[in-house]
PDB file of N, CA, C and O in Angstrom, chain B, residues numbered from 101:
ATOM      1  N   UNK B 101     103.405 108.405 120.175  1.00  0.00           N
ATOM      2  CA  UNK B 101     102.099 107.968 119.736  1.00  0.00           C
ATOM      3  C   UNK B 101     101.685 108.843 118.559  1.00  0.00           C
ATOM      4  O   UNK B 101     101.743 110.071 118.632  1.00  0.00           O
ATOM      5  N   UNK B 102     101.176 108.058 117.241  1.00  0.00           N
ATOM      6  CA  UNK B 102     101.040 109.245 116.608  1.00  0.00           C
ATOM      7  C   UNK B 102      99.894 107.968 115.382  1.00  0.00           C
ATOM      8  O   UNK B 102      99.545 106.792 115.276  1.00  0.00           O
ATOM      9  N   UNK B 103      99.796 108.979 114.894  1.00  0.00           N
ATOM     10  CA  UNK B 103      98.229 108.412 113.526  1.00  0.00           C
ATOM     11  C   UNK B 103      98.492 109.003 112.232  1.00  0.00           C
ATOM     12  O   UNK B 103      98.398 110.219 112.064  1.00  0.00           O
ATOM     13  N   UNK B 104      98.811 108.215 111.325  1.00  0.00           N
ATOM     14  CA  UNK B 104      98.749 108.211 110.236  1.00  0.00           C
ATOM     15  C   UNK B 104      97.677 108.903 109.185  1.00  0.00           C
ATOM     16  O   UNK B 104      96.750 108.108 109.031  1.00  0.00           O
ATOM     17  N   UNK B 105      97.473 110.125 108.394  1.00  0.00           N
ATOM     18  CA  UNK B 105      96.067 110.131 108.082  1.00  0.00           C
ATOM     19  C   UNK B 105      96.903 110.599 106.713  1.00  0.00           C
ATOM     20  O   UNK B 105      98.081 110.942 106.619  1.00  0.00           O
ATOM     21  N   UNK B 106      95.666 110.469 105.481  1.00  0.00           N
ATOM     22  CA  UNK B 106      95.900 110.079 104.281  1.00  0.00           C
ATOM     23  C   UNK B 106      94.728 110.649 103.604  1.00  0.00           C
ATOM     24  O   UNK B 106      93.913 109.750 103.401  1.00  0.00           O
ATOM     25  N   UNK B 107      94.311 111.818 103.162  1.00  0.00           N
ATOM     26  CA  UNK B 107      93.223 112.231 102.157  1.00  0.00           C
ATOM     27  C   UNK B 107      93.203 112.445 100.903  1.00  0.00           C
ATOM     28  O   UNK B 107      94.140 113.001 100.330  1.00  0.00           O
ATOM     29  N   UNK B 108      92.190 112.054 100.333  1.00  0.00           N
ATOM     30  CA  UNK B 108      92.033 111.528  98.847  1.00  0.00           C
ATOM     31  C   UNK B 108      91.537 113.129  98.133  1.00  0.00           C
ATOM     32  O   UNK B 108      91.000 113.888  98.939  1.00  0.00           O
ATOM     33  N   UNK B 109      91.681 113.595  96.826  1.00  0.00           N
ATOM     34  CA  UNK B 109      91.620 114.420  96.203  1.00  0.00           C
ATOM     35  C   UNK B 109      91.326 115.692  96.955  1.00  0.00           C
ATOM     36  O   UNK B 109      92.153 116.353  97.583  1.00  0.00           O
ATOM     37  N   UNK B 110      89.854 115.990  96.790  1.00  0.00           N
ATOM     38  CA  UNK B 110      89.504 117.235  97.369  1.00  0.00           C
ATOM     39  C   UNK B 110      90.147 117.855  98.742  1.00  0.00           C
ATOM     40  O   UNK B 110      90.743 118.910  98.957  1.00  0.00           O
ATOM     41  N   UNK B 111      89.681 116.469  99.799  1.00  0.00           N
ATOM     42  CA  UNK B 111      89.942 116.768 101.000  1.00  0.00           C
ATOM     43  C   UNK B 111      91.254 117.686 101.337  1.00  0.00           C
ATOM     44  O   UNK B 111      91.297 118.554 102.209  1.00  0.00           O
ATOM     45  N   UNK B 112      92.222 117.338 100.531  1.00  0.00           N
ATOM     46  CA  UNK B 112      93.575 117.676 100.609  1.00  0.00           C
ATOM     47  C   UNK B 112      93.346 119.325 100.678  1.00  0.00           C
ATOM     48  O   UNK B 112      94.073 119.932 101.464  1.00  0.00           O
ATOM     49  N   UNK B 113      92.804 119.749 100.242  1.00  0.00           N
ATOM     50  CA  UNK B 113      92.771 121.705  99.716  1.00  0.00           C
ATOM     51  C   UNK B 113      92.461 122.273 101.199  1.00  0.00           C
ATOM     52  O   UNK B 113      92.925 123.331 101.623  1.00  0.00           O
ATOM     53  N   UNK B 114      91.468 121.271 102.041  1.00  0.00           N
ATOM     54  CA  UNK B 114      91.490 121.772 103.284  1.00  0.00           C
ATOM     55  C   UNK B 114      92.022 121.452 104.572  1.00  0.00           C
ATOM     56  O   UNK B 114      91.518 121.508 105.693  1.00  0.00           O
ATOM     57  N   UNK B 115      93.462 121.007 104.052  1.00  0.00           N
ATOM     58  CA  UNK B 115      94.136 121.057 105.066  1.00  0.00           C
ATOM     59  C   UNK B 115      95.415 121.934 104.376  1.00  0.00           C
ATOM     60  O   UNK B 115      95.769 121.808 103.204  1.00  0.00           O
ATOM     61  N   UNK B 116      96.104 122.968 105.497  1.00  0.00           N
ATOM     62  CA  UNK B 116      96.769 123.704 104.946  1.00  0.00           C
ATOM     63  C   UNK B 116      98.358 123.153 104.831  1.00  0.00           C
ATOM     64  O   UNK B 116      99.039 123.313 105.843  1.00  0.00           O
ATOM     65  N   UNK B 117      98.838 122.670 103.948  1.00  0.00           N
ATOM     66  CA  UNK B 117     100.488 122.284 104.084  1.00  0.00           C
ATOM     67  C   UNK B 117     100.072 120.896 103.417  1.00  0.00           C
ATOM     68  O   UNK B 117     101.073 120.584 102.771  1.00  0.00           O
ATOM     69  N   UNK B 118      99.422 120.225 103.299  1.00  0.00           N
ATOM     70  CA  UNK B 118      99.120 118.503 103.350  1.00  0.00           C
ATOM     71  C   UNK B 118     100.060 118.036 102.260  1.00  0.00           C
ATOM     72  O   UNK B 118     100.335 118.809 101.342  1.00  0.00           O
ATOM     73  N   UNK B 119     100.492 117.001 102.300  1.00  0.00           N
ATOM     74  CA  UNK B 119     101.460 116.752 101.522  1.00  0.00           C
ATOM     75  C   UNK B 119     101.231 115.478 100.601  1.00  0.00           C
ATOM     76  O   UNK B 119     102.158 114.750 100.956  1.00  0.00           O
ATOM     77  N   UNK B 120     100.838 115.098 100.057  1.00  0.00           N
ATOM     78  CA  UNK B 120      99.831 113.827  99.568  1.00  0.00           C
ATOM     79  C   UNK B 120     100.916 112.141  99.515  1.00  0.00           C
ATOM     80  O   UNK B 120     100.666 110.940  99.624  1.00  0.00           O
ATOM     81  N   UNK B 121     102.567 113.275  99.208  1.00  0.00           N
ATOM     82  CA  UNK B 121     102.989 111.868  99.438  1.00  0.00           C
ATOM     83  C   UNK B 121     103.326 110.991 100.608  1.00  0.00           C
ATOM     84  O   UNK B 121     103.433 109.784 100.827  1.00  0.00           O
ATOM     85  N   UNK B 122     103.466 112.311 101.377  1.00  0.00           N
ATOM     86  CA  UNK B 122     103.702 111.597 103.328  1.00  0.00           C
ATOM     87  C   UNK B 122     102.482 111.447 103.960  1.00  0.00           C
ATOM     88  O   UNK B 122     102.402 110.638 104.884  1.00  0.00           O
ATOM     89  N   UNK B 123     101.515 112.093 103.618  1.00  0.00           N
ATOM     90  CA  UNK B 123     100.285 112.123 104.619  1.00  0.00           C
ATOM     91  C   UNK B 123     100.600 113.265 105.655  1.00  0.00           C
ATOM     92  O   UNK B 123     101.173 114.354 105.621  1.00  0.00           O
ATOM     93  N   UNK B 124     100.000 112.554 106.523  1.00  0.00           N
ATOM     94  CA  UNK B 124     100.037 114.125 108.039  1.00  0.00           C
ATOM     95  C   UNK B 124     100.159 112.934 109.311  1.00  0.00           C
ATOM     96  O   UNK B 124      99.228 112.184 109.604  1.00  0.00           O
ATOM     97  N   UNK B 125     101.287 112.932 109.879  1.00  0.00           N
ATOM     98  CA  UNK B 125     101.177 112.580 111.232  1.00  0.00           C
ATOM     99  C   UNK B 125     100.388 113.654 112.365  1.00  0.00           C
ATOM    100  O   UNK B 125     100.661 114.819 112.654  1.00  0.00           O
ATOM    101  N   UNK B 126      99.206 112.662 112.908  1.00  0.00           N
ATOM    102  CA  UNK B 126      98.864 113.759 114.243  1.00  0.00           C
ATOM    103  C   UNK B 126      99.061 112.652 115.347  1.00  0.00           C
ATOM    104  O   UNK B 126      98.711 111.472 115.360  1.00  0.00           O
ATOM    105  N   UNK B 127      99.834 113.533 116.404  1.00  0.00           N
ATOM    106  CA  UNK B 127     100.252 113.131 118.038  1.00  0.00           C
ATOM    107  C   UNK B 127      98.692 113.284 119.122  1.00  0.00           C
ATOM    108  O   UNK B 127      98.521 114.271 119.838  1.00  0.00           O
ATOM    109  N   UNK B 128      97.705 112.145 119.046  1.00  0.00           N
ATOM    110  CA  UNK B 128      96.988 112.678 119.606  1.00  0.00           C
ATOM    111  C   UNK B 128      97.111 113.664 121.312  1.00  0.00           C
ATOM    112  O   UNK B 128      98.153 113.425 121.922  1.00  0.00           O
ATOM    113  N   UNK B 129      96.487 114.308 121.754  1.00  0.00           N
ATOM    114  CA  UNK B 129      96.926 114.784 123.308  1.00  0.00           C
ATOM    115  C   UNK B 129      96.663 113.772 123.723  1.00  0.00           C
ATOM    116  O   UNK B 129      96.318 112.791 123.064  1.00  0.00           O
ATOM    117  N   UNK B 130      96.830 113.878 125.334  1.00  0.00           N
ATOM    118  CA  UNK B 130      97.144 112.635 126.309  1.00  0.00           C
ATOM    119  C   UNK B 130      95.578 112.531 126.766  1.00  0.00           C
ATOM    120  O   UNK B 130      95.059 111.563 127.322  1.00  0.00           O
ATOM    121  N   UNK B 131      94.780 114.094 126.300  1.00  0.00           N
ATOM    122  CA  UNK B 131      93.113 113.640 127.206  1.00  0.00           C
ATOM    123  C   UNK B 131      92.555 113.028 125.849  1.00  0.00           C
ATOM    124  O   UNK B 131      91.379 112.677 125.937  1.00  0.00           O
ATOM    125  N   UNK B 132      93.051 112.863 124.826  1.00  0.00           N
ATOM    126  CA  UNK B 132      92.371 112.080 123.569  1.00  0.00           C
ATOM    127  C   UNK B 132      92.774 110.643 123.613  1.00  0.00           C
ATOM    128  O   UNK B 132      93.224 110.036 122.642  1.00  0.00           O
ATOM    129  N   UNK B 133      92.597 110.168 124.730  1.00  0.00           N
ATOM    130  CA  UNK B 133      92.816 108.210 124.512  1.00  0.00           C
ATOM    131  C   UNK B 133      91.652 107.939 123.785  1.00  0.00           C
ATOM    132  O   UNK B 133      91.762 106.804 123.322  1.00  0.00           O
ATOM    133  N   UNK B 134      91.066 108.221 123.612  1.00  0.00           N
ATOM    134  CA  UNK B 134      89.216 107.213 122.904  1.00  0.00           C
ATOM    135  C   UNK B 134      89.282 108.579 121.853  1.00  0.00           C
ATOM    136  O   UNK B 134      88.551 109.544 122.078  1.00  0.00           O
ATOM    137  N   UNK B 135      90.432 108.562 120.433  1.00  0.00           N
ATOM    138  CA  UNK B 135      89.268 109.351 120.151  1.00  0.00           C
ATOM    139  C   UNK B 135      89.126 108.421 118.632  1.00  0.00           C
ATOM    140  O   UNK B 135      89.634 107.371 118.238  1.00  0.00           O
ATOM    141  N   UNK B 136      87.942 109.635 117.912  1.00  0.00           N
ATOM    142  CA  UNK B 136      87.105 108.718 116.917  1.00  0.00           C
ATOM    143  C   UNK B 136      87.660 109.079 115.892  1.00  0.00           C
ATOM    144  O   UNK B 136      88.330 110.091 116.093  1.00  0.00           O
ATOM    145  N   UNK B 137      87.700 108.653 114.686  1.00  0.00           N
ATOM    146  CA  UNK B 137      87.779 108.960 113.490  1.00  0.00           C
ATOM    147  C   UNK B 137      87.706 110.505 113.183  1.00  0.00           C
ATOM    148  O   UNK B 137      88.553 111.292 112.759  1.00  0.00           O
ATOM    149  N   UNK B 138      85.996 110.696 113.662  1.00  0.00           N
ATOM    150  CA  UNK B 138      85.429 111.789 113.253  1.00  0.00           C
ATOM    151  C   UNK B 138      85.851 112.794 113.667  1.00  0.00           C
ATOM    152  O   UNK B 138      85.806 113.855 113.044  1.00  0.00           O
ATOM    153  N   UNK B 139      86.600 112.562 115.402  1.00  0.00           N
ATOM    154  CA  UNK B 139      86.781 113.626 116.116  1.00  0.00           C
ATOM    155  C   UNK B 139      88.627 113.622 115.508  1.00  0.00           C
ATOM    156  O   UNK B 139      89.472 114.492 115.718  1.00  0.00           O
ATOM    157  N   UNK B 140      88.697 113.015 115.146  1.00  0.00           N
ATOM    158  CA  UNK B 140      90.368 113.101 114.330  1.00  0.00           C
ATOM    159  C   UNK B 140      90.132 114.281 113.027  1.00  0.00           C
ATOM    160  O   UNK B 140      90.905 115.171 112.671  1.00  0.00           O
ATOM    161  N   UNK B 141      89.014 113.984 112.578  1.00  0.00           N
ATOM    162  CA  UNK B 141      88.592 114.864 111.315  1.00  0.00           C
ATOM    163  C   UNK B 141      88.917 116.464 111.468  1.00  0.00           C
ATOM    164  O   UNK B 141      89.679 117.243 110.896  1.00  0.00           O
ATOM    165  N   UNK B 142      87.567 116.601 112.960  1.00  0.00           N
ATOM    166  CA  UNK B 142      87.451 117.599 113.069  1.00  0.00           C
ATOM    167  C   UNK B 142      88.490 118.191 113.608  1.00  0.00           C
ATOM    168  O   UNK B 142      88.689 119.349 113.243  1.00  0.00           O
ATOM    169  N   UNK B 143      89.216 117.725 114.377  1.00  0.00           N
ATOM    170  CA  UNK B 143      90.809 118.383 114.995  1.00  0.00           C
ATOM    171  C   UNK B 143      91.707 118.808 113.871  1.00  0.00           C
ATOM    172  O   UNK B 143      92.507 119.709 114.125  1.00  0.00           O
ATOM    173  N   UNK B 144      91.693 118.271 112.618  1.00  0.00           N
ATOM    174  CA  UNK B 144      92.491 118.602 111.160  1.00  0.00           C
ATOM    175  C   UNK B 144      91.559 119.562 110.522  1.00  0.00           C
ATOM    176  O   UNK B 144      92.054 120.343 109.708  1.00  0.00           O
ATOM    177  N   UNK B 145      90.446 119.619 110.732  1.00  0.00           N
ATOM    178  CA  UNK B 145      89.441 121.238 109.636  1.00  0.00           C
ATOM    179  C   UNK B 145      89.165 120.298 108.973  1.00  0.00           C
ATOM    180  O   UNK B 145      89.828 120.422 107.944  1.00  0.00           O
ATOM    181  N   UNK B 146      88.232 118.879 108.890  1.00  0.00           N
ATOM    182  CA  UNK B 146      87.967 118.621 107.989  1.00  0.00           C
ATOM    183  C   UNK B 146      85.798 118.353 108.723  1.00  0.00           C
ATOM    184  O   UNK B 146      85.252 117.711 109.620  1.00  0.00           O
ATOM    185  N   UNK B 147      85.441 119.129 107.824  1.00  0.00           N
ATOM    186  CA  UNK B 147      83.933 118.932 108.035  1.00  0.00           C
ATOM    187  C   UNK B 147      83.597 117.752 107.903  1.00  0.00           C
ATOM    188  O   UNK B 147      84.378 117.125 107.186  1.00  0.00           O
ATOM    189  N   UNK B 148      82.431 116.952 108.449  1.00  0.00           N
ATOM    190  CA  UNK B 148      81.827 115.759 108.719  1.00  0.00           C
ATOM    191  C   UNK B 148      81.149 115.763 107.455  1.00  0.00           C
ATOM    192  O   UNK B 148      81.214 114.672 106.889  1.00  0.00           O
ATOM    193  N   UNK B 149      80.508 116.668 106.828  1.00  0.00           N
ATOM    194  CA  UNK B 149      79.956 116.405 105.612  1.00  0.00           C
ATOM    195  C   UNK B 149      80.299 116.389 104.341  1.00  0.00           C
ATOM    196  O   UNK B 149      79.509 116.256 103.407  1.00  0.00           O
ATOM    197  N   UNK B 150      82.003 116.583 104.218  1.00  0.00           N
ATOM    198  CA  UNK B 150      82.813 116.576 103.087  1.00  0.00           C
ATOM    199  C   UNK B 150      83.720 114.771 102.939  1.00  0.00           C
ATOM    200  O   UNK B 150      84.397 114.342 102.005  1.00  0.00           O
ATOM    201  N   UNK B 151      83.343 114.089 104.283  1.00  0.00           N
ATOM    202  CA  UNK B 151      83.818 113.182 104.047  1.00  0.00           C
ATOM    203  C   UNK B 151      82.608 111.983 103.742  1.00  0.00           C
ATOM    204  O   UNK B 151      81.731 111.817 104.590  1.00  0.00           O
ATOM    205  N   UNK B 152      82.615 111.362 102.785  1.00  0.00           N
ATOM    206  CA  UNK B 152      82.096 110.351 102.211  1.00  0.00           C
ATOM    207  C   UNK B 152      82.302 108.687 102.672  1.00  0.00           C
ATOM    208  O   UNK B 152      81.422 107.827 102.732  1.00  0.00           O
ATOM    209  N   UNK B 153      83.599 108.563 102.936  1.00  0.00           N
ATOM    210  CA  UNK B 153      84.345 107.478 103.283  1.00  0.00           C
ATOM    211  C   UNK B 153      85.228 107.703 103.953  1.00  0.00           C
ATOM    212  O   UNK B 153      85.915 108.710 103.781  1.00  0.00           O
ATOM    213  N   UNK B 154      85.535 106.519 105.238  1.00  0.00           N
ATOM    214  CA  UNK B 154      86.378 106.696 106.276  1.00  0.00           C
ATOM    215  C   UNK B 154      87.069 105.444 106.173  1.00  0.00           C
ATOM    216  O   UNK B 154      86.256 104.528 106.048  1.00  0.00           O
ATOM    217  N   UNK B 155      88.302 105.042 106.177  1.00  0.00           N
ATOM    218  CA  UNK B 155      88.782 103.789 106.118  1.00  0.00           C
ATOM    219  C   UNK B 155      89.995 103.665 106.898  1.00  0.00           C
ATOM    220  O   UNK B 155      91.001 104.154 106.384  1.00  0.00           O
ATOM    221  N   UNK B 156      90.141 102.977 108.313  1.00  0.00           N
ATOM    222  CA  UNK B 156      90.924 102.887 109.366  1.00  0.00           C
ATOM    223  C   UNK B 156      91.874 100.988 109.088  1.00  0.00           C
ATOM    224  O   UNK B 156      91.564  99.797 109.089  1.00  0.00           O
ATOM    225  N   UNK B 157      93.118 101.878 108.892  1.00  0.00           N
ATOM    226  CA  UNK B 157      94.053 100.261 108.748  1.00  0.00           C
ATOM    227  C   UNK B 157      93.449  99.609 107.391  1.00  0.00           C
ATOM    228  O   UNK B 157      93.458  98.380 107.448  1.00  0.00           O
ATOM    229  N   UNK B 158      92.889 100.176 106.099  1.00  0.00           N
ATOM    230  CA  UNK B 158      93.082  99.242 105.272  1.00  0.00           C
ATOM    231  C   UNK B 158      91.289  98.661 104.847  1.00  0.00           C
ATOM    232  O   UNK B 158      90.872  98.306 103.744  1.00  0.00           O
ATOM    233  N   UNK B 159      90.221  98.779 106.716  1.00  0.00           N
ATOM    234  CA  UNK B 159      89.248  98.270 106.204  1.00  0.00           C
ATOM    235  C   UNK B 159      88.212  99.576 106.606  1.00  0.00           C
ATOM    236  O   UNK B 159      88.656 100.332 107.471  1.00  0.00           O
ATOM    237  N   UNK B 160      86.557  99.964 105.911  1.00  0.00           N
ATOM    238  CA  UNK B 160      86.208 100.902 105.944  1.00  0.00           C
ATOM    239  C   UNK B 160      85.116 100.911 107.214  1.00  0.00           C
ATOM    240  O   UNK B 160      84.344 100.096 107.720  1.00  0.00           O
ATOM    241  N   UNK B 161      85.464 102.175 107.416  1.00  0.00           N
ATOM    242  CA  UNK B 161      84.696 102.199 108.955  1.00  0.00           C
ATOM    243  C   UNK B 161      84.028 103.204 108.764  1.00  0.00           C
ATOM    244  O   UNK B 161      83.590 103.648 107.703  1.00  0.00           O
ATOM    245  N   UNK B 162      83.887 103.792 110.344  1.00  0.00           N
ATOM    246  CA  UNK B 162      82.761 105.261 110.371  1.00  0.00           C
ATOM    247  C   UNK B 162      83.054 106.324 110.835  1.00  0.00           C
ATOM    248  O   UNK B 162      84.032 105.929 111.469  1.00  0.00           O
ATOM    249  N   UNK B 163      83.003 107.546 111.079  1.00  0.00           N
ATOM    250  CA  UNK B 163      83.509 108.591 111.830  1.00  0.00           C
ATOM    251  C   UNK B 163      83.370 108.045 113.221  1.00  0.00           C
ATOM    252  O   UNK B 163      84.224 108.325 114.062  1.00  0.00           O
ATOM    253  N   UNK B 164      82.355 107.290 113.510  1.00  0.00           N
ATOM    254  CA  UNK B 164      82.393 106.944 115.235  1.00  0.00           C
ATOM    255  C   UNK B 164      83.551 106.246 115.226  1.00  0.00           C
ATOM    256  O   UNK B 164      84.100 106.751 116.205  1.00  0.00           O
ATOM    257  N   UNK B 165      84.471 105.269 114.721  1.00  0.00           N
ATOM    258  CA  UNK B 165      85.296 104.294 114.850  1.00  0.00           C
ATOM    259  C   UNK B 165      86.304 104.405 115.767  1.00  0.00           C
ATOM    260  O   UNK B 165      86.682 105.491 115.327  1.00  0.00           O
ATOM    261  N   UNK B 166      87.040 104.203 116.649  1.00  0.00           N
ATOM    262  CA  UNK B 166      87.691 104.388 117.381  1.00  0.00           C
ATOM    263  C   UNK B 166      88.895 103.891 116.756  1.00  0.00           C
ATOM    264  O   UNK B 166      89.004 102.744 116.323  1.00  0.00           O
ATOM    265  N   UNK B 167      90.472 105.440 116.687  1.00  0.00           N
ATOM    266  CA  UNK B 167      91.520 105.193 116.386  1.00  0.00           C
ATOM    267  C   UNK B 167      92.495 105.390 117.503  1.00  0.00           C
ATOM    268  O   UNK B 167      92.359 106.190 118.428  1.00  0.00           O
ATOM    269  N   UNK B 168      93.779 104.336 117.258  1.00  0.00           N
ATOM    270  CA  UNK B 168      94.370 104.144 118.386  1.00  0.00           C
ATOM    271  C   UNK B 168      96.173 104.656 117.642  1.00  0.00           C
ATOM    272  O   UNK B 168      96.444 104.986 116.487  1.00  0.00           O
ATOM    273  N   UNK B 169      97.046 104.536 118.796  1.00  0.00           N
ATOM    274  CA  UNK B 169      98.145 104.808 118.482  1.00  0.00           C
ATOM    275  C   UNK B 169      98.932 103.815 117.110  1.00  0.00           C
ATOM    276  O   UNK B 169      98.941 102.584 117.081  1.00  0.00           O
ATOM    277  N   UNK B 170      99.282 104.338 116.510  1.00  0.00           N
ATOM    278  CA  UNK B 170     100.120 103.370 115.049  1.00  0.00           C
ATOM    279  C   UNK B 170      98.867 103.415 114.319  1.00  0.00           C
ATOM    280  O   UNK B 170      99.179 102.558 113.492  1.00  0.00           O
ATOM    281  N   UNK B 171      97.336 103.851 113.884  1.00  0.00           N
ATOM    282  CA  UNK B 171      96.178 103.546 112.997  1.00  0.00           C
ATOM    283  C   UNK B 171      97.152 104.172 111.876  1.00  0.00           C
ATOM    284  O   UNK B 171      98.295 104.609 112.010  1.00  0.00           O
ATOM    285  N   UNK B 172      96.221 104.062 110.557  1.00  0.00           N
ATOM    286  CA  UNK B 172      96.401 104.631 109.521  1.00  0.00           C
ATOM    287  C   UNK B 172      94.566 104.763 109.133  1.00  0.00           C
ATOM    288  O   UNK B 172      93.672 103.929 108.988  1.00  0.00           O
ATOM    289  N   UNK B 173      94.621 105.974 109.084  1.00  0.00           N
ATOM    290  CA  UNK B 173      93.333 106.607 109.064  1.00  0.00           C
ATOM    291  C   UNK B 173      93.038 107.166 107.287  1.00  0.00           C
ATOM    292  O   UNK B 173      94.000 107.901 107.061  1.00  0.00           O
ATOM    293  N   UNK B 174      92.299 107.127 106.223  1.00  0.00           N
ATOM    294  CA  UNK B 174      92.335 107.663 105.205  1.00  0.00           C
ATOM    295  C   UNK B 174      90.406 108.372 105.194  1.00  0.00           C
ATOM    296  O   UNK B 174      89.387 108.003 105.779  1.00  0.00           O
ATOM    297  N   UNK B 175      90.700 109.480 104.230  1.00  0.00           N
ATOM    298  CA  UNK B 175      89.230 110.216 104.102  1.00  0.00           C
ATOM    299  C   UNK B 175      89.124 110.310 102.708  1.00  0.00           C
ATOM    300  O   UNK B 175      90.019 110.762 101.994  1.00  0.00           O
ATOM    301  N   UNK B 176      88.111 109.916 102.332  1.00  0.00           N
ATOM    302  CA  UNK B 176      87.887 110.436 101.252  1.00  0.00           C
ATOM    303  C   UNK B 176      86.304 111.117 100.561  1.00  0.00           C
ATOM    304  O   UNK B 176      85.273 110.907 101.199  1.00  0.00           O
ATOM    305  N   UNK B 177      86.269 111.623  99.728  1.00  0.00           N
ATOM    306  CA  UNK B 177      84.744 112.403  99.624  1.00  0.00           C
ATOM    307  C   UNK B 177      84.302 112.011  98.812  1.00  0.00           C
ATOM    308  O   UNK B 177      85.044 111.316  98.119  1.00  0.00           O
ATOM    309  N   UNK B 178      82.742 112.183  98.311  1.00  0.00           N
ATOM    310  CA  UNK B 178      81.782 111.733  97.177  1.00  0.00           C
ATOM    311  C   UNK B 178      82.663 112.253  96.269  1.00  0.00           C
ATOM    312  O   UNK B 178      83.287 113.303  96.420  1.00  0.00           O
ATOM    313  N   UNK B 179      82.738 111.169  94.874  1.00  0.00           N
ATOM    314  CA  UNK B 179      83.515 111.202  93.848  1.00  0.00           C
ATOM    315  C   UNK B 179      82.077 111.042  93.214  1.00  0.00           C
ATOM    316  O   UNK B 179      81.294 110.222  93.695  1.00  0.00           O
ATOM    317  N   UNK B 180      81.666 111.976  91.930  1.00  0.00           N
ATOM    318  CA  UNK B 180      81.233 111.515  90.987  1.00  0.00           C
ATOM    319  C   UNK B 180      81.626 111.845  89.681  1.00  0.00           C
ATOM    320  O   UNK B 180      82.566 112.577  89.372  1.00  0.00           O
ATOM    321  N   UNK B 181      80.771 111.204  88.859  1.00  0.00           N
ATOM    322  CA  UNK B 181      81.216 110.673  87.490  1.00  0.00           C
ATOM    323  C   UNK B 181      80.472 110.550  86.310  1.00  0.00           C
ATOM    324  O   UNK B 181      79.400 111.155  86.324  1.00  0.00           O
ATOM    325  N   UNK B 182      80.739 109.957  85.339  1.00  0.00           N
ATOM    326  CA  UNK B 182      79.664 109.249  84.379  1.00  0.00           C
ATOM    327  C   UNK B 182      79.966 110.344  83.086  1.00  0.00           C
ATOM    328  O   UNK B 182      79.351 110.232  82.026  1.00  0.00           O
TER     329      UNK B 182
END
């Protein structure tokens, strides 16, 4: 069982090793059947307030979202511009 996760620019600096072209497989534990997005976040060091956008399988969701075995999970943070 394992989850796909995928972070966009910044996010990447705070995870240590991250590899941008594989992503990061995480094996959730066996007491994590229900877990969320968010709580996927926080198990990788990634703060709730550095992520901007959460997008599970392709369509965009929320830190509450519930990810399951095979997801593909991506984060990404306020981008600005102009």
């Amino acid at each position: 069982m394992s989850i796909l996760i995928k972070l966009s620019t910044t996010l990447r600096d705070l995870v240590p090793g991250y590899d941008p072209e594989t992503g990061l497989l995480v094996t959730p534990k066996e007491e994590e059947s229900s877990l969320t997005a968010g709580e996927l976040a926080r198990r990788i060091g990634i703060p709730h307030e550095e992520i901007k956008i959460v997008m599970v399988n392709g369509r965009q969701s929320g830190l509450e979202s519930p990810v399951r075995d095979g997801d593909r999970v991506a984060y990404f943070p306020a981008v600005g511009g102009g």
